[in-house]
N, C-alpha and C positions, 0 to 999 in steps of 0.2 A: 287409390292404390290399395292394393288387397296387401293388407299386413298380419293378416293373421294364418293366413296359409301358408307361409315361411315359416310362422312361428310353430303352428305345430307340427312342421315336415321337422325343421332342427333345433328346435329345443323340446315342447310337450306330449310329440308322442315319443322320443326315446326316451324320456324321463320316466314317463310313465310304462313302458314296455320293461324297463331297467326296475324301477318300483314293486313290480310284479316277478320279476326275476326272469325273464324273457329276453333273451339274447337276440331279438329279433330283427333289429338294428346292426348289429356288428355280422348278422349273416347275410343278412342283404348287402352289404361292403363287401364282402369275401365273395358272394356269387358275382358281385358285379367286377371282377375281375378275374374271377377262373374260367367267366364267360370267354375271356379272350384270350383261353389258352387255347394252345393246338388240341385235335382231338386226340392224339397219343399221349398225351399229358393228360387228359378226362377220363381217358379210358383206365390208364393206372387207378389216377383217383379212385375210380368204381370198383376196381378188382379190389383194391385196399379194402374200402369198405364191406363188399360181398362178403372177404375171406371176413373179417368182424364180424357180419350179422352171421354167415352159417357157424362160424364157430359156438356165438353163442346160441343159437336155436338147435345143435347139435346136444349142446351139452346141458340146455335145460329144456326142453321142450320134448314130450314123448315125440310125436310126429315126426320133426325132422329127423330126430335120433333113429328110430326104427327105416325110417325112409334111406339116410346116407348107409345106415347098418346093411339093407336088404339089397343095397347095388355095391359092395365093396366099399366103399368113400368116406373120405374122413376131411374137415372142414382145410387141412390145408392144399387139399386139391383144389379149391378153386385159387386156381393163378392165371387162370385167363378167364373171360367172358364165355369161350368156348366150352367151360366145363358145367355150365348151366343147359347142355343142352342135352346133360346125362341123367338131370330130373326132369319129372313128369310134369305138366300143365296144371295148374288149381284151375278146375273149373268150379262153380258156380256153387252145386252141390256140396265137393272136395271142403269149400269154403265152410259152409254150414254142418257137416258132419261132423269137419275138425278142430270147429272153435275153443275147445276147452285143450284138446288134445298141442294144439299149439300155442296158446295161453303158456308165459313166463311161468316156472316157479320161482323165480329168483328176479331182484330189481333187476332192469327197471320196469314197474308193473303198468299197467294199462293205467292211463289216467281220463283219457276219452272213450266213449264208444258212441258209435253212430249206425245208422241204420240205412238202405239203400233199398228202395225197387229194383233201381237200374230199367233198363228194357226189356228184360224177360218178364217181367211182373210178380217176378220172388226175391221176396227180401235178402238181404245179406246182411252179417253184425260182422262192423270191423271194429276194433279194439286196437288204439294204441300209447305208444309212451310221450312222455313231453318233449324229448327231443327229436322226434317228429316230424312235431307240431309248430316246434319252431323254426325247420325246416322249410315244411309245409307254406307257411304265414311269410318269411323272406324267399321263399320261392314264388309266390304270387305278387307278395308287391315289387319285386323283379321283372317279371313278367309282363303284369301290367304296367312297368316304365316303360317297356319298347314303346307303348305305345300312348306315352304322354303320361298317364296318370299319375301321379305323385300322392304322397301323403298330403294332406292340408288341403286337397283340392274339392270345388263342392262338384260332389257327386249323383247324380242323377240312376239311379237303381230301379231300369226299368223292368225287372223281375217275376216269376212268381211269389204269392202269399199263401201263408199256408194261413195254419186255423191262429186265431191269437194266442196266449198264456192265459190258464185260468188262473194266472198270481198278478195281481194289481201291482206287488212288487217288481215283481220281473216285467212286466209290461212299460212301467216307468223309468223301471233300470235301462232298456234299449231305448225308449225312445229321449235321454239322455245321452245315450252313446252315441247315437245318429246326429245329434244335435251337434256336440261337441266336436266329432269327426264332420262334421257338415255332410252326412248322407241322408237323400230323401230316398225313399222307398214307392216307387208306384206302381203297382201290379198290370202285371199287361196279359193276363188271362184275357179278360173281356173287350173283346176287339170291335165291338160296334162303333160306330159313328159317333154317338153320346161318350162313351168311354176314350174313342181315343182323342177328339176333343176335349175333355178334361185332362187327361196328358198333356198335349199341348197349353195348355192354360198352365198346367202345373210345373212345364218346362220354363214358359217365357218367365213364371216368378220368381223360381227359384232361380234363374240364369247359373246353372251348372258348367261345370267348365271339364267337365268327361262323363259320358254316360257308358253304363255297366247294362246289357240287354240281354237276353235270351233274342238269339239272330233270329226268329222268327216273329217273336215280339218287337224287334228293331224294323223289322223291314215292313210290316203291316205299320206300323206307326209310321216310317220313312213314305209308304206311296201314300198314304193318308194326306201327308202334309206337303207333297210331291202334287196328288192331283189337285188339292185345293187353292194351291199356293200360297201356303201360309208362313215359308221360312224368310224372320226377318229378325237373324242371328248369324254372328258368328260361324267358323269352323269350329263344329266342337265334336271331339274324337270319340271312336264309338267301340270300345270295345264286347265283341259279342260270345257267349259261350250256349252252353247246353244240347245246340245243337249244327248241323254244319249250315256255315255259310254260304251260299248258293250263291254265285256271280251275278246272276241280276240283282239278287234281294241286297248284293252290294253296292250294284249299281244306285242301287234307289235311297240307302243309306249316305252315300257320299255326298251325291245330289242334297238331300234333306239336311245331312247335318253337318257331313265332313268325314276326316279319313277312317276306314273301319281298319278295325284288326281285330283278327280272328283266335281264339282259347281254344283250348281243350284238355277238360279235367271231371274228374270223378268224384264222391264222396269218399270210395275207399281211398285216393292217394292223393285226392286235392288236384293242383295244377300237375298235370303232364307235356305239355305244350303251350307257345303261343308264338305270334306271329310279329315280327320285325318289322322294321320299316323299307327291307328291300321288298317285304309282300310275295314274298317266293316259298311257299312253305311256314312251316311252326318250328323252333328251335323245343327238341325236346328237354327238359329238366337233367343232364348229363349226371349231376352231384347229387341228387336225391334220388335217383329212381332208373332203371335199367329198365327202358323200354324196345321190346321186340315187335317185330310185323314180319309173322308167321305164314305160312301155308302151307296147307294141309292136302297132302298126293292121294291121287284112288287109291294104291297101295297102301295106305296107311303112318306114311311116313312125313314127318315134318321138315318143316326146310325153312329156311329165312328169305322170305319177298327180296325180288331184284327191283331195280331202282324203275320206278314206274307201274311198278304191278302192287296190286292191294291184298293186304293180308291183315290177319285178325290182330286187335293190339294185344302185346300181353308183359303186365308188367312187375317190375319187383322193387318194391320201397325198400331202399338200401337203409333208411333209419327206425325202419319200426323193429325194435328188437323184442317189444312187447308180447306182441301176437304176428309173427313172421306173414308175410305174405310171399311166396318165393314164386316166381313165370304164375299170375294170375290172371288169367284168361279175363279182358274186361267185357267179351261181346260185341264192340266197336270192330269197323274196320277203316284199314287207313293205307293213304298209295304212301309207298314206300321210296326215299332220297337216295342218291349217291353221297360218301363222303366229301364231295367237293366243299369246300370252304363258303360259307355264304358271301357275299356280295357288302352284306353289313359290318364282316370283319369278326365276326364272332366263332369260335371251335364246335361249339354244340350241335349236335345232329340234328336234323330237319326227318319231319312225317308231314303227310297232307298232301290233299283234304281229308276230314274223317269223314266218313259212310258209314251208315247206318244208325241214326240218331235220331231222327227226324219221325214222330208221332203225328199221325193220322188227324185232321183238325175235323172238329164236330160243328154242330149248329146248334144255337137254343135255341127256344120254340118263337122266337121274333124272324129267325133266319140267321141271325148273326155268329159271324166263325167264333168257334173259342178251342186254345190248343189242348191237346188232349194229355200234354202234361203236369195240368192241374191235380190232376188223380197221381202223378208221380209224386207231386208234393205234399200228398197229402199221405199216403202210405208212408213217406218217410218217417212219420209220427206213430201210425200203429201198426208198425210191422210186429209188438207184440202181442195181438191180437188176430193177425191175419198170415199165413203160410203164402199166398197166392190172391191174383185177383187180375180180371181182366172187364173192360168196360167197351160193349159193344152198343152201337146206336143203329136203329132200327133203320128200314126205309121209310116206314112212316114219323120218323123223328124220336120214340121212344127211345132211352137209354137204359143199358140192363148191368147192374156191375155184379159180374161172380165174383163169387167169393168162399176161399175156403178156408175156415176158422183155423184157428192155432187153439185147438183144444173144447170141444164143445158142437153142437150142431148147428150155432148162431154167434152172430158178435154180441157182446155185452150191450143193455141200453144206451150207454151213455156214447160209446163209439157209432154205434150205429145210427141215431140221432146225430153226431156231427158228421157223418157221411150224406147223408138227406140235408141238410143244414147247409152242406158245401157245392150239394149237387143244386138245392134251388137258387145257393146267391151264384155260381156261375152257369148256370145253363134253369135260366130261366121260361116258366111258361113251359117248359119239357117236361111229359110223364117220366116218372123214374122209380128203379124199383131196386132192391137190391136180392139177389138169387144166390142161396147157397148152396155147393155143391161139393165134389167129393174130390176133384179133381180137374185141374185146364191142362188138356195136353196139348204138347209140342207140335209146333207146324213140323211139314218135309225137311225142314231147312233145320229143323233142330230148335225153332226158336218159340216163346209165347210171346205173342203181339199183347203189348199192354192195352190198347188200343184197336177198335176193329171198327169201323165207318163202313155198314154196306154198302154196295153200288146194284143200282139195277143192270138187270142183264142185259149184253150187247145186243 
């Protein structure tokens, strides 16, 4: 009998969540039942909120002040959802321009900041306050209940890794925390035979009882263990993020391990979706976040996606009162639901599948795939040192990462050495170099490929 995975779902992680001052426990009760309100009941909710956050980013924040100032508006105009579609879009740029400008004067002040690539391959600083965060954290372990995972459960984190801690302390502090929450951590960059044979080796010991994957790194692991015939385990559920899930590569997942469910979330807002057990779509985040699916007319005019058509995602964290984020254009896109009530019985809106996620996979100089959002994970760490950067591989196998400094006409030693550092442990045997330059501009489409794998010509 597994007796300790009860204990810490109800008694030591609320204890300890509670010890911290982390309400994180009594929000996840409250979602798990406003889940199964009507959506006219949700949508109140959100207006409630909206009109909160713009009053206070009205009244302390230059940006929004000057922004409701310059179109007539004053925060208790938002009494419907409808009147979010009298401000502009935060795009990307908007974001980075504004960060000081929308920055609290007054509590509650930022107590996180994080850093993002995203898919364009320019950083973003989101800044927010602790309640959030706690938000945030029972909107995920909500999420991931649709689809089995519990607190206490041991967890198989088939993931990227980024660079270690250069603090012996904080190194031992997480690998404590893993310990205790019972997560392994196995990096699924390196997709060779040798590597994902040690995966498997490192699944049958640990015998995890839900696995957490990057759906690209789930499905290369799943035919792996599909062609060899190596599964002699359990159902065990596979919740996948970072990028979409492709219908085969679920195929090949359920086969290997058991039933998948599909996420979808960002560094700026955390969880924005994930997917139930009727498998019809992702219930969006209804109480934390106002997510739109946009499209954009030749005329210039915006309009909200009909149920089946794909539009850009674009969202607003109803809790960060911190550093507002109000219609933030994420770059994603997503087909867009009717209101119909799901099948599972739950209020919350449905999006999905998301599009446009999905990073170009390289080779190291063996031949073997590796995804090419290694380099996402790794700028997440020095986006203060880099503006920009994009990673192209040659035909002949070379890889070249530009790069355009944040201040200087080179990266510092010590970054620049762990970029070499991280480019030989995952793309081995590969010449590599790193090119700095003055500027990466936009495809057609508006977009910068993090990412660029040539192909020879047809």
């Amino acid at each position: 009998m597994d007796l300790y995975g009860p204990l810490l779902e109800k008694a030591l992680f609320p204890a300890f969540e509670a010890a911290r001052g982390r309400p994180t426990v009594p929000l996840l009760r409250y979602l798990q039942g406003t889940e199964r309100w009507s959506r006219d009941q949700l949508v109140d909710l959100q207006i409630g909120f909206l009109r909160r956050l713009m009053r206070h980013a009205y009244h302390h924040t230059t940006h929004y002040r000057e922004l409701l100032d310059d179109r007539g508006m004053r925060p208790e105009d938002f009494d419907s959802l409808a009147a979010l579609e009298q401000l502009p879009l935060l795009d990307r740029d908007t974001v980075r321009l504004t960060l000081n400008a929308r920055t609290t004067a007054v509590p509650p002040f930022p107590v996180i900041q994080k850093s993002t690539s995203g898919t364009t391959g320019q950083p973003v600083v989101v800044k927010y306050n602790a309640e959030s965060r706690y938000w945030r954290d029972a909107t995920r372990w909500r999420g991931y209940g649709w689809g089995g995972y519990r607190i206490g459960m041991r967890t198989m984190h088939y993931w990227g890794a980024g660079p270690p801690s250069d603090s012996w302390v904080k190194r031992k502090k997480i690998a404590l925390d893993r310990m205790i929450k019972r997560d392994l951590y196995v990096d699924c960059t390196p997709r060779g035979d040798q590597a994902l044979l040690e995966a498997v080796d490192q699944l049958r010991r640990f015998r995890p009882q839900v696995i957490v994957a990057y759906s690209a790194g789930a499905a290369a692991l799943a035919t792996f263990v599909n062609a060899r015939g190596l599964r002699d385990w359990d159902d065990i559920p596979v919740l996948t993020g970072a990028e979409r899930l492709w219908p085969h590569d679920r195929d090949e997942i359920v086969r290997a391990f058991g039933p998948a469910f599909e996420t979808y979330g960002s560094r700026e807002v955390m969880m924005m979706a994930s997917e139930c057990e009727a498998h019809d779509g992702m219930h969006t985040s209804m109480e934390t976040m106002i997510v739109e699916l946009l499209v954009r007319e030749p005329d210039g005019r915006v309009r909200a996606a009909k149920p089946g058509e794909t539009g850009e995602v674009v969202v607003t964290d109803l809790h960060n009162l911190a550093c507002p984020m109000v219609r933030y254009v994420t770059g994603d896109l997503a087909v867009a639901h009717g209101a119909k009530r799901c099948s599972c019985g739950r209020g919350l809106d449905k999006i999905g599948p998301i599009e446009g996620r999905v990073t170009e996979t390289m080779r190291d100089g063996h031949g073997n795939p590796v995804n090419g959002l290694v380099f996402n994970i790794l700028f997440g760490v020095m986006s203060h040192v880099a503006l920009k950067f994009q990673v192209i591989q040659r035909l002949d196998g070379s890889v070249v990462m530009k790069i355009v400094p944040n201040g200087g006409d080179q990266l510092p030693e010590k970054e620049a050495r762990a970029i070499h550092d991280f480019a030989q442990k995952y793309l081995p045997k590969t010449r590599f170099e790193i090119q700095y330059v003055d500027d990466i501009p936009l495809t057609a489409a508006g977009k910068r490929k993090v990412v660029v794998v040539e192909k020879p010509a047809a």
